[in-house]
C-alpha positions as CSV (number, residue, x, y, z in Angstrom):
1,X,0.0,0.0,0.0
2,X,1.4,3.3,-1.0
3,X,2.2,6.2,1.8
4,X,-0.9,8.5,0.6
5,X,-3.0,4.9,1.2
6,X,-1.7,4.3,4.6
7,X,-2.8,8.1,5.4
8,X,-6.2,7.4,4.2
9,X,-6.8,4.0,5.8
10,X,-5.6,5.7,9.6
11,X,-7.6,8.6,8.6
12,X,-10.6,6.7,8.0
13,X,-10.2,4.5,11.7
14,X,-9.5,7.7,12.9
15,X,-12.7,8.9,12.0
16,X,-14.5,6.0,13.2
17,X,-13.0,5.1,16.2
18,X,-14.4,9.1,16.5
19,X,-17.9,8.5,15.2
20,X,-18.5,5.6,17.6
21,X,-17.0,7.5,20.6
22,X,-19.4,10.0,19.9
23,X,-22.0,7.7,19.8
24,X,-21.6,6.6,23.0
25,X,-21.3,9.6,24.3
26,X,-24.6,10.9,23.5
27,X,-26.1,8.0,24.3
28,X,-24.6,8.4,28.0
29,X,-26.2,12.3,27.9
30,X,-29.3,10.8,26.8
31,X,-29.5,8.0,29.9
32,X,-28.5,11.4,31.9
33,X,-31.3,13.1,30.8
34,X,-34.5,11.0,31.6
35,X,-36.3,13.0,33.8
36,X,-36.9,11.9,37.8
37,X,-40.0,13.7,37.4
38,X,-42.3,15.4,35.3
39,X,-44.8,17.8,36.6
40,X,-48.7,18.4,34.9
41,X,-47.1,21.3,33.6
42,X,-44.1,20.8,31.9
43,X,-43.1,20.2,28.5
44,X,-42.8,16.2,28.4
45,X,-41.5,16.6,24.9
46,X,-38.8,18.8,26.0
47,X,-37.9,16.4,29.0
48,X,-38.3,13.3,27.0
49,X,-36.8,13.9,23.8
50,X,-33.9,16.6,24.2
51,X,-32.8,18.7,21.5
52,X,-29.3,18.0,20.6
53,X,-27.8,21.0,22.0
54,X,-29.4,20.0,25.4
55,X,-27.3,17.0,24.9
56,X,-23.8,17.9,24.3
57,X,-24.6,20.6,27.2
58,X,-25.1,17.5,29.5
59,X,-21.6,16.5,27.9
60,X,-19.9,19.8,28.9
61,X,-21.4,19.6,32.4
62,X,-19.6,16.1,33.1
63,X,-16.4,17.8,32.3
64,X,-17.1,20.0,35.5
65,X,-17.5,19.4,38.8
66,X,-21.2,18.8,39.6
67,X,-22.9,21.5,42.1
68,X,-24.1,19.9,45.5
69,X,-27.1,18.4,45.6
70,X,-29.4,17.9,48.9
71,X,-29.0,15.0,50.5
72,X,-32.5,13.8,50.5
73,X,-33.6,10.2,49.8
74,X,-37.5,9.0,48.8
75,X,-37.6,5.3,49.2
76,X,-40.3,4.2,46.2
77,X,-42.3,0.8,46.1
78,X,-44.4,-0.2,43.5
79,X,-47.5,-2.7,43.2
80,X,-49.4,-4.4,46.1
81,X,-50.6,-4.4,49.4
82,X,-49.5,-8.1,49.2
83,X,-51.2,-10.2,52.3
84,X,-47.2,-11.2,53.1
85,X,-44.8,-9.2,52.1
86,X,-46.9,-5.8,52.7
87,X,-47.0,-5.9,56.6
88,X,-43.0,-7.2,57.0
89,X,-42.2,-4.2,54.9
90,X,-44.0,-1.9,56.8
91,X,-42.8,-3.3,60.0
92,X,-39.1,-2.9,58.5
93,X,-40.1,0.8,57.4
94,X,-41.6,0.8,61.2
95,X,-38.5,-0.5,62.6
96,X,-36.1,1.7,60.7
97,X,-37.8,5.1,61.4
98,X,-38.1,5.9,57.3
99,X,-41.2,7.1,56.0
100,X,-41.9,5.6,52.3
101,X,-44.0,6.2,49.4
102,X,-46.3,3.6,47.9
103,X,-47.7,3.2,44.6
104,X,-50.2,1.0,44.7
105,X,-52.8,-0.6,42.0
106,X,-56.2,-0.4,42.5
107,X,-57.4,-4.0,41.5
108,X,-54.9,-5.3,44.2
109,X,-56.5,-2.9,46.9
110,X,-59.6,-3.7,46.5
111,X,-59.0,-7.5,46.9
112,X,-56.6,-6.1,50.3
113,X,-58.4,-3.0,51.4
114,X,-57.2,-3.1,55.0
115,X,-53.5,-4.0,54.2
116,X,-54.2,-0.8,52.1
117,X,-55.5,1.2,55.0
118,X,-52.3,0.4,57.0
119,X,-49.7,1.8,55.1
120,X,-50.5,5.5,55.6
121,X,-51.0,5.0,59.2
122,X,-47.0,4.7,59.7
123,X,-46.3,7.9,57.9
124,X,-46.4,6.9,54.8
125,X,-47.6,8.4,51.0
126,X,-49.7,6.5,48.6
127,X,-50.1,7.6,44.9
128,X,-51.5,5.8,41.9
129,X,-50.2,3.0,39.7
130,X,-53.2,2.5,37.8
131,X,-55.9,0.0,38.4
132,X,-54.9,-3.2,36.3
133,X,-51.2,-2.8,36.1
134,X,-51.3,-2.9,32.7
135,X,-48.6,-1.7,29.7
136,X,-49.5,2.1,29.2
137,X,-47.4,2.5,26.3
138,X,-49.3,0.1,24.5
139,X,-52.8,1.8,25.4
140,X,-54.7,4.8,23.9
141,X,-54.8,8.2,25.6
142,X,-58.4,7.5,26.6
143,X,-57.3,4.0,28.0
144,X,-54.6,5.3,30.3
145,X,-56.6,8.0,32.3
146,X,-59.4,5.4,32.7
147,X,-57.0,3.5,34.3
148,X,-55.4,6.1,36.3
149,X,-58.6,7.6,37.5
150,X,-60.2,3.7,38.3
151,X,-57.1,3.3,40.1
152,X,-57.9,6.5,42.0
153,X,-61.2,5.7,42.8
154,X,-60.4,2.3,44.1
155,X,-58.2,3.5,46.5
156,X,-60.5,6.2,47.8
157,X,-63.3,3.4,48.4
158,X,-60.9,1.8,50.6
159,X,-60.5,4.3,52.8
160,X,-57.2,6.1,51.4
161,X,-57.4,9.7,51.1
162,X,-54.2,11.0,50.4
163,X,-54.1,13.8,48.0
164,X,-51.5,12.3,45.7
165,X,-54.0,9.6,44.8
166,X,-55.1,11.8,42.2
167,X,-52.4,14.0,41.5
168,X,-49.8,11.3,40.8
169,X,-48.4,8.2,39.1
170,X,-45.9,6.2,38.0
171,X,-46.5,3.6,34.7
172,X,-46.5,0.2,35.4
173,X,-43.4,-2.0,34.5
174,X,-41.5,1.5,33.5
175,X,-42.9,1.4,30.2
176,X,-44.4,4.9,29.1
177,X,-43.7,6.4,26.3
178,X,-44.3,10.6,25.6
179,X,-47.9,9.8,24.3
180,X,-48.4,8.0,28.1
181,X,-46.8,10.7,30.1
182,X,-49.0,13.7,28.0
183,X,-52.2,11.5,28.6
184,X,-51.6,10.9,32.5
185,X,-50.8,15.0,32.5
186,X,-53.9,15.7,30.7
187,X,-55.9,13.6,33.4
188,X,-54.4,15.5,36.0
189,X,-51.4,13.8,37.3
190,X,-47.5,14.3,37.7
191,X,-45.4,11.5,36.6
192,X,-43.0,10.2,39.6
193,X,-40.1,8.4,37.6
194,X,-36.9,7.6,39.6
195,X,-33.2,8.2,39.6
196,X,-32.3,4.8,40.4
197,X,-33.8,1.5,40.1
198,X,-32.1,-1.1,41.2
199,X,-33.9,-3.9,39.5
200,X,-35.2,-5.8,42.1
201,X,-38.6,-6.8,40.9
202,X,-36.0,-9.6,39.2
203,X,-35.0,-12.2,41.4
204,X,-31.8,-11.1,43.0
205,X,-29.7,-11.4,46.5
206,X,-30.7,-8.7,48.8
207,X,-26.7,-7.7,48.7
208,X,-26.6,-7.4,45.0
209,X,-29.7,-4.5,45.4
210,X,-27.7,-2.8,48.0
211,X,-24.5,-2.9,45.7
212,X,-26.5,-1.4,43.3
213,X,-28.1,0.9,44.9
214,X,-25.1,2.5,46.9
215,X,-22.9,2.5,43.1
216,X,-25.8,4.2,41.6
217,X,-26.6,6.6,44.0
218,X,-28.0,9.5,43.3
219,X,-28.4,13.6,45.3
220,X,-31.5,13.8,45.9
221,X,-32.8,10.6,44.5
222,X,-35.7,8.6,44.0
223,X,-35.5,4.9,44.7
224,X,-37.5,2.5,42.6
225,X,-38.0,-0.7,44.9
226,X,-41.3,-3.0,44.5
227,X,-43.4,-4.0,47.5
228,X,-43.7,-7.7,46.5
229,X,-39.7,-9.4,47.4
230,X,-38.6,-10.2,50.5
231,X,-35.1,-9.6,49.5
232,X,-35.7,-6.1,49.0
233,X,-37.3,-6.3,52.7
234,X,-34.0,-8.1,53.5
235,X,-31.8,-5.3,52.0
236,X,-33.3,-2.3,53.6
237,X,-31.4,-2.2,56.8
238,X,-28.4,-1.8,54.9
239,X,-29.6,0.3,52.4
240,X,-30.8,2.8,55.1
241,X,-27.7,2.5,56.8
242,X,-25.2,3.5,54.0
243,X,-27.3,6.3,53.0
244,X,-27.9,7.7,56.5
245,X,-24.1,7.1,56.9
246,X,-23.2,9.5,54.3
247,X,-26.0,12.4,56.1
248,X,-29.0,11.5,53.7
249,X,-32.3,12.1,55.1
250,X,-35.2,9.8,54.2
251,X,-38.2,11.7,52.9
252,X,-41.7,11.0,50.7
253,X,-42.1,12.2,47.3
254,X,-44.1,14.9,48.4
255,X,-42.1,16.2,50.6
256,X,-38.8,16.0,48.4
257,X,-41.1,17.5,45.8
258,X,-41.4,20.0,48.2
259,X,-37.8,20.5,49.8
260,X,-36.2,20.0,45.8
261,X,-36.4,22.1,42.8
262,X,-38.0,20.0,39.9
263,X,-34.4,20.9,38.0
264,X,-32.4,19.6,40.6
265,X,-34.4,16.8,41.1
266,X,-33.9,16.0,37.0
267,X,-30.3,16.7,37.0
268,X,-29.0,15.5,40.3
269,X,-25.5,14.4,41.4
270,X,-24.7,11.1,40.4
271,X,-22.7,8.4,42.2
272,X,-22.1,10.2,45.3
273,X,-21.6,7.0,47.9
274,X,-18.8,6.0,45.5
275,X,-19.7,2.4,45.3
């Protein structure tokens, strides 16, 4: 190969060695940018599908050092009541002194209405995670505030009142896309998302949520954590105690919502425990 073919071929490497480091990059600002929360309000567009410039402005921001977040902490637990696991994670919420919030569906209340009744008696918050727990990205606009506002209704008839009931929700399974998020806004409700989930609706070790929870942690955050798995009951302890170690406080959504600008809470500092 001749010297000017040699300068081509590196060039060309060169260039995609540079495309696919690129590539990578924006996909890291994009995993940086899914918002925590989204308010009735805002602009899900905006918040779900950033502009490229908003991108490589997340970018930039890595290169400098991160401005201190509060140290707040809203433990998160979708589904339920369940007739077992419900009450033992209450009693460890009890036995911790950590007030959580609870998303619970409507159809499962219903069949549990006094396991339901119990959870806001320790301090707790209860919002809405739809009736049927079904796919909301796979559901017309009309579909998803039916099931949003069933879901609300259920849990008033069993004697819940909490204002967030209507006011808001999180999508079942995580799946939502910006049609789902502009439906549940039109209906009334604030989407509660998270900054961290540590994927324990699979079946893993309690220590293998608390690794990832403490590597991934987040200032403020939003743990997702699901009501139904005893090893997430086993885990807590430790999870409350390396966050309290490092001066977090334990709050609901509501009141993080209220102690936490809803830009701080969508850009917040990222791996702060260190692992």
């Amino acid at each position: 190969m001749s010297l000017r073919g040699r300068r081509l071929l590196i060039a060309a490497v060169v260039l995609v060695a540079a495309a696919l480091a690129a590539g990578r990059l924006l996909k890291h600002a994009r995993a940086q940018l899914v918002p925590a929360y989204v308010a009735v309000g805002d602009d899900a567009r905006a918040l779900l599908q950033p502009s490229l410039g908003r991108q490589v402005a997340v970018l930039l921001g890595d290169l400098r050092p991160h401005p201190v977040r509060p140290h707040l902490i809203a433990l998160t637990f979708d589904d339920g009541p369940y007739p077992v696991e419900s009450p033992l994670l209450l009693e460890q919420l009890r036995a911790l002194h950590v007030p959580a919030t609870f998303l619970l569906i409507g159809r499962d209340v219903q069949q549990f209405p006094g396991l339901a009744r119990a959870i806001p008696a320790g301090g707790n918050e209860v919002e809405n995670h739809t009736f049927s727990h079904p796919d909301l990205d796979r559901m017309t606009a009309a579909e998803v505030e039916r099931e949003l506002h069933e879901g609300a209704g259920a849990l008033e008839s069993a004697g819940l009142h909490d204002r967030a009931l209507r006011t808001r929700m999180r999508p079942p399974h995580g799946r939502y896309t910006l049609a789902t998020i502009q439906a549940a806004q039109r209906a009334g409700f604030a989407v509660v998302l998270w900054t961290d989930d540590p994927g324990d609706w699979r079946t893993l070790t309690p220590q293998a949520i608390v690794t990832h929870a403490v590597a991934h942690a987040t200032a403020p955050e939003i743990l997702l954590l699901h009501s139904g798995k005893l090893a997430t009951i086993e885990g807590l302890p430790s999870i409350v105690g390396r966050f309290r170690a490092a001066g977090y406080r334990f709050v609901t959504v509501g009141e993080l919502l209220q102690a936490v600008p809803e830009g701080e809470l969508n850009d917040p500092q990222r791996h702060v425990l260190g692992g």
